[in-house]
C-alpha positions as CSV (number, residue, x, y, z in Angstrom):
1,X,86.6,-53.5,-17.2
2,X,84.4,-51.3,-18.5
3,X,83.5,-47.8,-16.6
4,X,80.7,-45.3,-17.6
5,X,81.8,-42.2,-19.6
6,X,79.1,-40.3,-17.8
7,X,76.4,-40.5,-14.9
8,X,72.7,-40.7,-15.8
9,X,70.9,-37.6,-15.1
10,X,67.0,-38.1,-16.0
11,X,64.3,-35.7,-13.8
12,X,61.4,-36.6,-12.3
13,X,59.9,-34.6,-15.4
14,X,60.6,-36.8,-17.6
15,X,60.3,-40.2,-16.0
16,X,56.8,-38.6,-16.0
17,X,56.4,-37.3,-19.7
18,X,57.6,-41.2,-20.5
19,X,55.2,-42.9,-17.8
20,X,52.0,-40.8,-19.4
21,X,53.5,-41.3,-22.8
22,X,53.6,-45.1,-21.8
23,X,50.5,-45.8,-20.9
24,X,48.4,-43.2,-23.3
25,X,50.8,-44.7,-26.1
26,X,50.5,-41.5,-27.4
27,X,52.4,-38.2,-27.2
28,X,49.8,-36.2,-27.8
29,X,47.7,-37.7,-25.3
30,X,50.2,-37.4,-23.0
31,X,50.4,-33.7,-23.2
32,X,47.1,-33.0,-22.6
33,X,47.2,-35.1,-19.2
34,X,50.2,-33.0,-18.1
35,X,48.8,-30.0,-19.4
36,X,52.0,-29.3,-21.7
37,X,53.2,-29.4,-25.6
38,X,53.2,-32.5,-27.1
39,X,56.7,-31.5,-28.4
40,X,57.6,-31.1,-24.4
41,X,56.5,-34.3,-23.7
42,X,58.8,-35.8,-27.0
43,X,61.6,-33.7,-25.8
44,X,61.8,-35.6,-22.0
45,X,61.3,-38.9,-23.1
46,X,64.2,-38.3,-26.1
47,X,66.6,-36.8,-23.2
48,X,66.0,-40.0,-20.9
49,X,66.9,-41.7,-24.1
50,X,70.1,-40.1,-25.1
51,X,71.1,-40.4,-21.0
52,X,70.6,-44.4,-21.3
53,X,71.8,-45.1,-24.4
54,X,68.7,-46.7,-25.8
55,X,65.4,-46.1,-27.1
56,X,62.1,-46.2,-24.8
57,X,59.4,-46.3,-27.6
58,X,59.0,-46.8,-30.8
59,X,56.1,-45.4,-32.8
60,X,53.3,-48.1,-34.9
61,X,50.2,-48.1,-36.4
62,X,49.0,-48.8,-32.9
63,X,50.4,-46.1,-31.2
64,X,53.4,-46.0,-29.1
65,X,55.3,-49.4,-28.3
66,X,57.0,-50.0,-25.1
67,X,60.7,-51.5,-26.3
68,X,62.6,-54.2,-23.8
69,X,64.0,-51.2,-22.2
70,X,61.0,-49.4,-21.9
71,X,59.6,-52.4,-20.2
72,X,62.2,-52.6,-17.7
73,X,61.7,-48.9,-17.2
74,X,58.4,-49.0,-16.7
75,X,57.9,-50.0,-13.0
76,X,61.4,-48.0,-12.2
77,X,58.8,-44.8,-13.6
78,X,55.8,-45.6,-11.7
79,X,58.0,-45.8,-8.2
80,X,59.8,-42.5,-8.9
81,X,55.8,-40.9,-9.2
82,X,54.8,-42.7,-5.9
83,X,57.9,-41.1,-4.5
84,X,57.5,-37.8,-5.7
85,X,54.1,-37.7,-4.1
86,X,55.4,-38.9,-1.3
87,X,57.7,-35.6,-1.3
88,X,54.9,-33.4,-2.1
89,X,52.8,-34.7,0.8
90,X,55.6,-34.7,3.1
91,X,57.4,-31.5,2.7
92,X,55.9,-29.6,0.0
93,X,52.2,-29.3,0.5
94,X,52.8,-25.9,2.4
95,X,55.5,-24.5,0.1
96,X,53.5,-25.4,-3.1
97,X,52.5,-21.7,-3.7
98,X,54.4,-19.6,-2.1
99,X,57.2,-16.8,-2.3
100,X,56.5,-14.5,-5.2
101,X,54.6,-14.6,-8.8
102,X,54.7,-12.1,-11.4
103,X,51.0,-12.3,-13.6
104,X,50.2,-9.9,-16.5
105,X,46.5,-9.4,-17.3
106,X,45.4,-6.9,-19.4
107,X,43.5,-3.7,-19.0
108,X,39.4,-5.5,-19.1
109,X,40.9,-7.7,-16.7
110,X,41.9,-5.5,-14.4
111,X,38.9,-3.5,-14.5
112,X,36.3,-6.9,-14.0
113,X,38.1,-9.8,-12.0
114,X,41.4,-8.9,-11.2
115,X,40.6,-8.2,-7.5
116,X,38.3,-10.5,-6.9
117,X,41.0,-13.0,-8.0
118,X,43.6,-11.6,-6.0
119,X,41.3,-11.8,-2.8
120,X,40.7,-15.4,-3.3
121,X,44.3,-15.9,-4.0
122,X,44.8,-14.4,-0.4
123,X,42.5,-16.9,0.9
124,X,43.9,-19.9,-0.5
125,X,46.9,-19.4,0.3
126,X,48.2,-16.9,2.5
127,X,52.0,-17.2,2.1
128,X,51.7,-16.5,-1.7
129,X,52.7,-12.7,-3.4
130,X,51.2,-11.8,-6.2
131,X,53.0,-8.8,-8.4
132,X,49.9,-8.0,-10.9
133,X,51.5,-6.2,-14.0
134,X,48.8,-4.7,-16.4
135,X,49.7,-4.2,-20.0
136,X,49.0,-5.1,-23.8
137,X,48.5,-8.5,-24.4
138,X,52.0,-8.6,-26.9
139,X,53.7,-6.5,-24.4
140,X,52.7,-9.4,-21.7
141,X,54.0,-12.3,-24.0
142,X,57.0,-10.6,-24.9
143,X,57.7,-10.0,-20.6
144,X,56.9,-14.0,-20.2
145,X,59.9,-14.6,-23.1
146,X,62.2,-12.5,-21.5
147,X,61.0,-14.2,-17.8
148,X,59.7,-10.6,-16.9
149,X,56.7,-12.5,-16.0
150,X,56.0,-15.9,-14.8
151,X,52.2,-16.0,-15.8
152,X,50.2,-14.0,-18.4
153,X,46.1,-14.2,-19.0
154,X,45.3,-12.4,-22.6
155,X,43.4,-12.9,-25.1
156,X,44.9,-15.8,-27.9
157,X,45.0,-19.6,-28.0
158,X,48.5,-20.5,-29.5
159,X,51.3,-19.1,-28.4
160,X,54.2,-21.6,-29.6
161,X,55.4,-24.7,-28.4
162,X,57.5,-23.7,-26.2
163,X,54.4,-22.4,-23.8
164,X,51.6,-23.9,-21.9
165,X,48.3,-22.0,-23.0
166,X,45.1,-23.0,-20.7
167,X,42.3,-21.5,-21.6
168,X,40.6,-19.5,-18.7
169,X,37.5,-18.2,-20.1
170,X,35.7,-16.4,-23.2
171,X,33.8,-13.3,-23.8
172,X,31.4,-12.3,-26.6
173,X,33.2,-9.5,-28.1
174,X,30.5,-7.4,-30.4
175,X,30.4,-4.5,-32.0
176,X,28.3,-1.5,-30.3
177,X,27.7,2.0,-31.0
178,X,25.8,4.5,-29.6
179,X,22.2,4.8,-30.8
180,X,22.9,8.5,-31.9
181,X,24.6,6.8,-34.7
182,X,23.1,6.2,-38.2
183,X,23.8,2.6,-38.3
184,X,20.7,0.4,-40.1
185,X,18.8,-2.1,-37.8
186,X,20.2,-4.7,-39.7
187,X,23.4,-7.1,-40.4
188,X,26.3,-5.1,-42.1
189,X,28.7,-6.5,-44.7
190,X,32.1,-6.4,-43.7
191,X,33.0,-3.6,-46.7
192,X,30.4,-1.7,-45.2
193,X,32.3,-0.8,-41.7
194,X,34.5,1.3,-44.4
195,X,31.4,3.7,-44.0
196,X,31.7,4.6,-40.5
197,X,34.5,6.0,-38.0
198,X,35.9,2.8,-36.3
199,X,37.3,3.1,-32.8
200,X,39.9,0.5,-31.5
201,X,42.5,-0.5,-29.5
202,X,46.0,0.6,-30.1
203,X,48.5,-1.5,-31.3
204,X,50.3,-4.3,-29.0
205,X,46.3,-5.1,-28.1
206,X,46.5,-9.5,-28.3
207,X,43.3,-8.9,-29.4
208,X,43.6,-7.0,-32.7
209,X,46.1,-10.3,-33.2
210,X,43.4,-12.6,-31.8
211,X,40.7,-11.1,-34.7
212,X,43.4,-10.1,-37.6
213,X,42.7,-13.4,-39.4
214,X,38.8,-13.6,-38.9
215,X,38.9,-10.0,-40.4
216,X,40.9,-10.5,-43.2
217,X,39.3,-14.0,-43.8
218,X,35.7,-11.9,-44.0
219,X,36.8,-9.0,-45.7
220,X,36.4,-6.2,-43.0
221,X,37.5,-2.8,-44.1
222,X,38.3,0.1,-41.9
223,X,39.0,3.4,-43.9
224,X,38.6,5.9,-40.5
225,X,40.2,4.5,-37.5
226,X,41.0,5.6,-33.9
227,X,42.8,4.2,-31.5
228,X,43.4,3.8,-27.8
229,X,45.4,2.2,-25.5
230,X,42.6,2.8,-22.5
231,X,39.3,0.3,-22.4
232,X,37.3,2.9,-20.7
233,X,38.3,5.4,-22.7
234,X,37.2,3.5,-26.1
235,X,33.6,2.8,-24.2
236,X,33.4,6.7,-23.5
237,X,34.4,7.9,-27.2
238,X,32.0,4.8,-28.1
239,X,29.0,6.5,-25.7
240,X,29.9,9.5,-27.1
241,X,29.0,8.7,-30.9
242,X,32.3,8.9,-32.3
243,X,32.1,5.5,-33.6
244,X,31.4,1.9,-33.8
245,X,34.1,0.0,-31.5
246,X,34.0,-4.1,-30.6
247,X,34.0,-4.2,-26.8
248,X,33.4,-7.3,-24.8
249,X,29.2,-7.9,-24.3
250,X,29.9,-8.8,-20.5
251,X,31.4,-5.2,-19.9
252,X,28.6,-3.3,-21.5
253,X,26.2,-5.1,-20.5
254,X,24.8,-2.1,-18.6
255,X,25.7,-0.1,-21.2
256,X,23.1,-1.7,-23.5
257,X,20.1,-2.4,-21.4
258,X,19.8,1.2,-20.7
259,X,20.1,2.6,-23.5
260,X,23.7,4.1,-23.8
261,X,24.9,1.5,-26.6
262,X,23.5,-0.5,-29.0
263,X,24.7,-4.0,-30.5
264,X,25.4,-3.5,-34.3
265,X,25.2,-7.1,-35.9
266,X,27.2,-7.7,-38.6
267,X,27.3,-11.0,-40.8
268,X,29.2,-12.9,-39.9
269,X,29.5,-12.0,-35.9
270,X,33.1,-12.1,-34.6
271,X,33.7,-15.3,-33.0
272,X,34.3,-15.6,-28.8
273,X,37.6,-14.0,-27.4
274,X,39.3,-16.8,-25.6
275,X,41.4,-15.9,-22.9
276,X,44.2,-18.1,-22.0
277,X,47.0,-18.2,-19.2
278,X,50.2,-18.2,-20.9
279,X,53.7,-19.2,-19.5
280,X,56.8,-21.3,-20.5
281,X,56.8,-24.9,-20.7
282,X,60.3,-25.3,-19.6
283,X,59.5,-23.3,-16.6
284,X,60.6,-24.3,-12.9
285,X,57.2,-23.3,-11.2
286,X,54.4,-25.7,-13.6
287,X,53.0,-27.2,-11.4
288,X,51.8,-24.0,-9.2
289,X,51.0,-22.0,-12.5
290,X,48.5,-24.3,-13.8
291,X,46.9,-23.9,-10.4
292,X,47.1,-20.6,-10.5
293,X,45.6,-20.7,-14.2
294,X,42.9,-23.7,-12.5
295,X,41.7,-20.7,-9.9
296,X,42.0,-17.6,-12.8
297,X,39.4,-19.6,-15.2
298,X,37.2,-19.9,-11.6
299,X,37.4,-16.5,-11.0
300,X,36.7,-15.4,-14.8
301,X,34.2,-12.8,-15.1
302,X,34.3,-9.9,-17.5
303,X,31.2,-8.2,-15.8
304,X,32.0,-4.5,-15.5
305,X,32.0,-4.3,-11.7
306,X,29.4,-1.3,-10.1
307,X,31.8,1.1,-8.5
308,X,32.2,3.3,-10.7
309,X,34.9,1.8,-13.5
């Protein structure tokens, strides 16, 4: 008589990522519905696979194909889901989001939505903590690798497979100078920025990541540059006439309508910044992220707020 070697150990995870999978009969698909990688979703169906002994699905022309096993699985998958709910309903709904979160934002954030988030966080649910960290967009990612961070909202789209991105909002990001400046009322070229004293951020900024490409792609040169690692600081120095800086439209909004900047069009405009909420795929706490991330793209506002900052 035969005896099993080892027990079966499959999540409710991945009964899941094989369910979707099932009935999108496509990984991909499947990854959008659970808001993951489609590489995570591969990963959990291969696992139940290897803890079975047998294969699940099988790829055709047609999509994904439900094997005998998969079949027999099927139904088994769909009960473990109504059970699951059954849990959340019963004895999580309270404890969903609680306890604490660590969330990075960077520096525009903080100055624009960052409270107003944090007050509707409090209002939603009041047994959640929330430990804001405010940083440079790399120095975020790098705190979310090393689980410094549960949750970071920077600029960027694609961070790897082995993170959920969401995207929570965009922001025109233009360049602007102060009218002091002899810029022309026209479009410049992208080799004609090497004429004029360029103010940016300082390295680490996701956003000199976020545009490298559509720079380099264009041909933008910058032959005087400055840096700083302070937003409000690079919209002073920009007030002040000491150069032409790319700042998010939203934020000097004011700024422009009376009179202390002025838009400086080039050809082509930079694309929308997207801002996206950032954390690991294999993480614990999904499920309350992504509503965390739901809530940040609700909240999204780059506005300068009017007291002062």
């Amino acid at each position: 008589m035969s005896t099993r070697s080892s027990a079966i150990n499959i999540t409710f995870k991945q009964l899941e990522a094989f369910l979707v999978s099932a009935k999108a009969r496509s990984f991909s698909a499947a990854a959008s519905t659970l808001h993951t990688t489609q590489s995570a979703v591969s990963k959990r169906v291969a696992e139940i696979e290897r803890s079975i002994g047998t294969t699940l699905l099988h790829r055709s022309t047609g999509g994904l194909e439900l094997t005998i096993a998969g079949r027999e699985l099927l139904p088994l998958a769909e009960e473990s889901q109504r059970l699951l709910s059954r849990i959340e309903h019963e004895v999580g709904s309270e404890r969903e989001l609680h306890g604490l979160y660590r969330i990075g934002v960077t520096e525009l954030i903080a100055l624009t939505w960052l409270t107003s988030f944090i007050q509707e966080l409090r209002v939603l649910y009041p047994r959640l903590m929330l430990e804001p960290v405010v940083d440079v967009g790399l120095k975020l990612f790098d705190d979310v690798q090393l689980n410094r961070l549960d949750l970071a909202i920077m600029p960027g789209k694609d961070w790897g497979d082995q993170f959920i991105s969401l995207k929570v909002g965009q922001v025109e990001d233009y360049w602007v100078a102060s009218p002091s400046l002899d810029i022309p009322d026209r479009p410049l070229l992208p080799h004609e920025f090497a004429e004029y004293p360029i103010l940016e951020e300082s390295q680490g900024a996701s956003k000199n990541l976020f545009y490298a490409k559509w720079r380099a792609e264009h041909g933008f040169r910058f032959n005087r540059v400055f840096a700083t690692n302070s937003t409000p600081v690079l919209r002073e120095l920009t007030i002040g006439g000491l150069g032409i800086s790319q700042l998010a439209l939203d934020y000097v909004a004011t700024d422009i309508a009376e009179g202390r900047l002025r838009i400086v069009r080039s050809d082509p405009m930079p694309p929308p910044m997207i801002y996206s909420a950032v954390f690991k795929a294999d993480g614990g706490s999904s499920y309350a992220l992504t509503r965390l991330a739901t809530l940040a793209a609700k909240m999204c506002n780059f506005n300068r707020r009017t007291d002062g900052q």
